[in-house]
Each structure stands twice: as structure tokens, then as C-alpha cells.
N, C-alpha and C positions, 0 to 999 in steps of 0.2 A: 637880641634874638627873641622870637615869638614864643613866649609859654604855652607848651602841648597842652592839649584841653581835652581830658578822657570823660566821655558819659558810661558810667558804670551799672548797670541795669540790675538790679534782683540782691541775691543775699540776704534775705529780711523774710520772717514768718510771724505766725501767731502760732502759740501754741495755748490747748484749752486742756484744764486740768481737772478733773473729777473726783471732792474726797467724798468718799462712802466711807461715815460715821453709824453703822449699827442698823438703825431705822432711818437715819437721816444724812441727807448728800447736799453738797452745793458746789458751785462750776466755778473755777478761776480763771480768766485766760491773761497771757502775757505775752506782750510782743516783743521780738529781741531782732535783731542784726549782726552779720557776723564779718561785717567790712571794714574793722576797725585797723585790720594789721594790714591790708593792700592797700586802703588808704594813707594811713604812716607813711608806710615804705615809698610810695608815688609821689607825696607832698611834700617828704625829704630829699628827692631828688629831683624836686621841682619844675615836678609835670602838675596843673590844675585838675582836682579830681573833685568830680560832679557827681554824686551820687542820688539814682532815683529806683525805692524800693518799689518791691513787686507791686503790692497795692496802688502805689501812685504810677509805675509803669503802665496799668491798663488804662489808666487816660491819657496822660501826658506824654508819653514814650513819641517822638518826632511821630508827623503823619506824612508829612513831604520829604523830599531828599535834599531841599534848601534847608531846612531845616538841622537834617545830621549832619551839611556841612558844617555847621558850628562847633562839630567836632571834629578832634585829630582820628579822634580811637575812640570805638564805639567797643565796650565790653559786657558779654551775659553769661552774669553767674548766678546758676541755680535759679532761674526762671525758666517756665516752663513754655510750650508755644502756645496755649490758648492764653496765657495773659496778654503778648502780644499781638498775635492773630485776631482775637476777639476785643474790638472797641464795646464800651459797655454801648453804646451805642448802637450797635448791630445787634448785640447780644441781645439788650434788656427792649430795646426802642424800635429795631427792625427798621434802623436807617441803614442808609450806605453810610460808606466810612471807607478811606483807603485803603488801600493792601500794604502795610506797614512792613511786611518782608520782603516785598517786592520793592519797596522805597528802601530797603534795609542793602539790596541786591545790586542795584542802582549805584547807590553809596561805591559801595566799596568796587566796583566795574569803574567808577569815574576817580579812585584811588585814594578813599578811604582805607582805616584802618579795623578789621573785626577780629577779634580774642572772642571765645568759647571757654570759658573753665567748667571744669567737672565739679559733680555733684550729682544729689540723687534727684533732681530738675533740669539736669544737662544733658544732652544730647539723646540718647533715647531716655534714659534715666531710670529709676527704681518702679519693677509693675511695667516698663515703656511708659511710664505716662509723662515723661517732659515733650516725648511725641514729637522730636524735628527729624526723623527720617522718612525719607521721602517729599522734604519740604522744599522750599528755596533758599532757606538757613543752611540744608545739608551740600546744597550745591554750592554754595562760597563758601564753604570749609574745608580746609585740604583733608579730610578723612572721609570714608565712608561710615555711616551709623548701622547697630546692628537692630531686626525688628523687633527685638525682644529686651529683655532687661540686660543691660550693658554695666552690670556693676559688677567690680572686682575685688571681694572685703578678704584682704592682707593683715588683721589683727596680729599676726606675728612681726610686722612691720617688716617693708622694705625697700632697699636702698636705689633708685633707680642709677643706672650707668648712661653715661657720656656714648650717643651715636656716632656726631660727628661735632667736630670744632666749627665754631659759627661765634659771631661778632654779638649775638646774645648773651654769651659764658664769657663773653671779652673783661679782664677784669677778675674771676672765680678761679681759685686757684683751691678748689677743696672739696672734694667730694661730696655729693648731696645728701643732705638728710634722710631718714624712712619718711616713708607714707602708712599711708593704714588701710585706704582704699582707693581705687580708682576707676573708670569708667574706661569698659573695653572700647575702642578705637581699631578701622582700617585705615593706614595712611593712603591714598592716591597715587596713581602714578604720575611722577612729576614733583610732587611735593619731599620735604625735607625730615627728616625724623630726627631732631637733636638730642634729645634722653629719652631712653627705656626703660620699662621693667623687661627685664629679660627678654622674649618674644613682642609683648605689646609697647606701642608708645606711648611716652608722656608726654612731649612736647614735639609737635609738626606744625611746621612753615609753608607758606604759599604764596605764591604769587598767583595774584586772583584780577583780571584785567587789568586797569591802570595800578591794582589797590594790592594792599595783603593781608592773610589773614594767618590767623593761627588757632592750635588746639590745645590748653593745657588739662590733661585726662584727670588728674587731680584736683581736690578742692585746698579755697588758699581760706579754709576758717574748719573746725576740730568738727566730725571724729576724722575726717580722711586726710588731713593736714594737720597734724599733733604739734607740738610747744617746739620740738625741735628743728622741722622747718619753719615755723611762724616767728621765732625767735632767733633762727641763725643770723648772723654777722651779714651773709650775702643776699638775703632777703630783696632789702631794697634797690641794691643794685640789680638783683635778676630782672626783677619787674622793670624798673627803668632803664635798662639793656634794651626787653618786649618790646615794652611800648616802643622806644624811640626807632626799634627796628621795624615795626610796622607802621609808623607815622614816617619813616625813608628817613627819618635824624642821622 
């Protein structure tokens, strides 16, 4: 059988540090990634997992839709839409450049596979500045986006519940771990809502033309995904349930 092939989009920052010593300061910056536990978990269940950070996303990210056939499952976590939207080429050089969400639209209408994870770069995101509502991202995604900041910080942690039984959980026989935070979410009419926090979702399905996609409102790397979903037992089977349910496995 053909090994599913996920391109995994975003995850990755810089962060720059400032010590102010007295009269005297100097800048550190570091760049770090936080794709290490959905990558595990996908490569142990022996899906191929492709990973292409934010920085390298704003060139390379597919510009054709022959292109993201070369994937099963296209996933974006914590990238924002002017990385993908904006080719530095438009951007810096005031070429044309394709419409990379439009080719993204395409994809998954001809039955591809598109995942959204949350974060403060996902869906409207922290400020609204991940900026896909109102986009062609928010139109193949079975939720509605809200205009404004869509974050939901839970520091008391908690535990989301089972909406309905689905061949995702097939397998989880255990209650899911806290969260810490989440990204508010409308589900569609049409679409499926499989875990909750109470009122909002955490996880909604879609059948999206030929394709499907999905939403998970949480982030899969710390603060809004802490040691104990990162580190549960059913980890990687959840993920590889996802995927293989939107690649039609």
C-alpha cells in the first residue's frame, strides 16, 4: 500500500532577546520549532511527514495545484496568511505570482486533504493577525472565523468531551487530556463537530467537494497543548486516525 504523504506548513519562529545590562544592552535571537511531537507521532504510524517552516513556506509553499498533488494532506499550523498569500516576489519585486490559496481551494475541491491547527497564527489568531477570515482558506474549512481575536486562554486547563463517535476516536478508549488554550471556532452547517470544550469545538470535519478537511482549535506544541496531551499514550494514533480520515484511508 502507498505511504500517505502530509506537507506540514508553519510551527517554527524566531524569537529575539534583549539583555539590558546597566548602560549596556546586546540582541540575541533564536530560532526554535515546535513540530517535533506531530511529527513522531505521524512517522510512527507511518504516514511520510514533510515538513516546511514558516520562513521557507513564503517561497516554496506549492504555487500550482499539480504541485500539492504530491500530497495526501496538506497541513497549517501556526502560519499566518500573509506568509502564504504574499510570494516575496509580489511582495519585495512587484511580480505576479499565483494565488497560492486559490491553488490551495482547488486542491482540496479535486479531493485533497486540508487540517488547520490552532494557535495564535491560526485562523483569526492573536490581535486577528493570522487574518484567514474572510479568505478562501476560511471557505474550505468546515468553521466559520471570528473578525476579531479568536483566542480562548484556559490556564486552569481543560478537558475537552467526545461530541459524537467517528472513526477518528476508532481505537481511544480514554478520555482526553486538558488543554490550556484554544482558538474560538463556528462549526458550518453540514459539518461534524467530534470534541468539545463545553459550548465551542475542538475538532470539526468536512466534506469539502471531492476533498476533506478539518479544524483542530488547539495547538499540538506547549503553552496550549501542555506534556499531557503531547505525551499521552493515544497521541499518535489520534493524528493517524486525522490524517488517514482525510486522505479517505
Amino acid at each position: 500500500m502507498k505511504k500517505l504523504k502530509v506537507l506540514f506548513v508553519g510551527e517554527s519562529w524566531t524569537v529575539m532577546v534583549t539583555h539590558i545590562k546597566g548602560a549596556d544592552q546586546f540582541t540575541q535571537t533564536f530560532y526554535e520549532e515546535g513540530v517535533k511531537w506531530i511529527k513522531a507521532a505521524l512517522e510512527s504510524e507511518d504516514i511520510e511527514f514533510i515538513h516546511m517552516p514558516c520562513h521557507v513556506a513564503m517561497y516554496s509553499f506549492p504555487t500550482t495545484v499539480s504541485e500539492m498533488e504530491k500530497y495526501d494532506c496538506i497541513i497549517f499550523s501556526d502560519i499566518g496568511y500573509n506568509s502564504i498569500m504574499l510570494h516575496p516576489d509580489t511582495s519585495q519585486r512587484c511580480l505576479r505570482t499565483p494565488n497560492r490559496l486559490e491553488c490551495l481551494k482547488q486542491y482540496v475541491n479535486g479531493g485533497g486533504g486540508f487540517l488547520m491547527i490552532g494557535g495564535y497564527m491560526s485562523f483569526s489568531g492573536i490581535e486577528a493577525k493570522a487574518h484567514y477570515k474572510g479568505t478562501l482558506v476560511e471557505e474550505i474549512l468546515p468553521v466559520n472565523l471570528l473578525e476579531s481575536d479568536d483566542r480562548v486562554e484556559i490556564p486552569q486547563g481543560e478537558n475537552p468531551k467526545v461530541a459524537s463517535r467517528h472513526t477518528v476516536l476508532e481505537g481511544i478508549d480514554q478520555d482526553f487530556p486538558h488543554f490550556l488554550s484554544y482558538n474560538k471556532l463556528l462549526p458550518k452547517e453540514g459539518s461534524e463537530t467530534i470534541l468539545s470544550f463545553k459550548q465551542d469545538p475542538l475538532l470539526v470535519l468536512w466534506d469539502c467537494g471531492k476533498g476533506r478537511t478539518a479544524a483542530f482549535a488547539a495547538d499540538t506544541a506547549p503553552h496550549g497543548a501542555p506534556p499531557a496531551f503531547l505525551d499521552w499514550k493515544y497521541f499518535p494514533l489520534f493524528w493517524g486516525n486525522l490524517v488517514r480520515w482525510l486522505c479517505k484511508e
